[in-house]
Every structure is written in structure tokens, then in C-alpha cells.
C-alpha positions in Angstrom: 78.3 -37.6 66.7 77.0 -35.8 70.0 73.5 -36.4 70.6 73.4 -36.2 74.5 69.5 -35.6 74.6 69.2 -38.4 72.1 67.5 -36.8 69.6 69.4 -35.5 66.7 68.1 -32.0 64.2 68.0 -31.8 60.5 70.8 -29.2 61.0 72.8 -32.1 62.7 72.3 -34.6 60.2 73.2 -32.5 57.3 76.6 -31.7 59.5 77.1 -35.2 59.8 76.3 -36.2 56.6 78.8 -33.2 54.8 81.7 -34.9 56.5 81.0 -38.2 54.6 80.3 -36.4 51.7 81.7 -33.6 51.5 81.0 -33.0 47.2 77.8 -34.1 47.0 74.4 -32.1 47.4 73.8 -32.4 51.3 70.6 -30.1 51.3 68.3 -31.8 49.3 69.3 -35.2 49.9 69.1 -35.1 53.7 66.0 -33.3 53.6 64.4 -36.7 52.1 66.4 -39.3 54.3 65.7 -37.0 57.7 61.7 -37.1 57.0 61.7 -40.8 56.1 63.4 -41.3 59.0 61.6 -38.6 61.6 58.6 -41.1 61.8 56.4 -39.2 64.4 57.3 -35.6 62.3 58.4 -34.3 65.6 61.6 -32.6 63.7 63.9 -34.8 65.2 65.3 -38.5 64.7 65.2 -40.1 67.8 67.6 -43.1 68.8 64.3 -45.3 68.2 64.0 -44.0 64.8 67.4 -44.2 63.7 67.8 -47.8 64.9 64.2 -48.6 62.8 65.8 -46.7 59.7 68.9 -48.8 60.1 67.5 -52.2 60.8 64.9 -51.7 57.5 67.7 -50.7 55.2 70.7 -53.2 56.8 68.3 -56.0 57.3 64.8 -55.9 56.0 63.7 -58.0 53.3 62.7 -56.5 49.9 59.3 -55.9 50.2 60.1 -53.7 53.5 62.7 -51.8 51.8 60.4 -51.0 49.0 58.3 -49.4 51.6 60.9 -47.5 52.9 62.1 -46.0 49.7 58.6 -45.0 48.4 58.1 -43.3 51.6 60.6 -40.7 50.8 
């Protein structure tokens, strides 16, 4: 993944995300994950945002996951 301004698109995510899975419904799926993670709604993920995304869903306890899913 080549994000040398450190910011990555919808258009890159859903290019990254085809090559994990390349059968399933990219479109509408990463449409929800990219503005749950785009927490400013600038149109772009930046590194902050993907660690935050990362860290809640790896780490967080339930109650903060909760959040995280109902805000997609």
C-alpha cells in the first residue's frame, strides 16, 4: 500500500480492499468502513485515523466497539 502523502482515497481503499477480497461486494462495503473511519469527513483516512480505527476494533473493549459499529 503506497500512501506517500499519508492520506489514503476511497478509490484506494476499495483497490486495496478487492485484492483481499477479490468475490465479495467491495462498493458497498467500503463505502461504510471508509466513512466510519474518515472521522473529520475530509474524504480521506489519514494515518491518525486508520491507527484509531485499528486500535478500537483490535483492542477496544466492548462498549467502544459497539460505538464504532453503530457509527457505520
Amino acid at each position: 500500500l503506497d500512501c506517500p502523502n499519508g492520506e489514503l482515497t476511497r478509490k484506494k481503499f476499495i483497490q486495496v480492499y478487492r485484492q483481499f477480497f477479490p468475490n465479495g461486494q467491495a462498493e458497498a462495503f467500503c463505502t461504510h468502513i471508509f466513512r466510519t473511519f474518515d472521522a473529520d469527513n475530509s474524504g480521506k483516512i489519514d494515518f491518525k485515523e486508520f491507527l484509531m480505527a485499528i486500535n478500537i476494533t483490535a483492542k477496544g473493549n466492548p462498549e467502544k466497539k459497539l460505538k464504532w459499529a453503530f457509527k457505520m
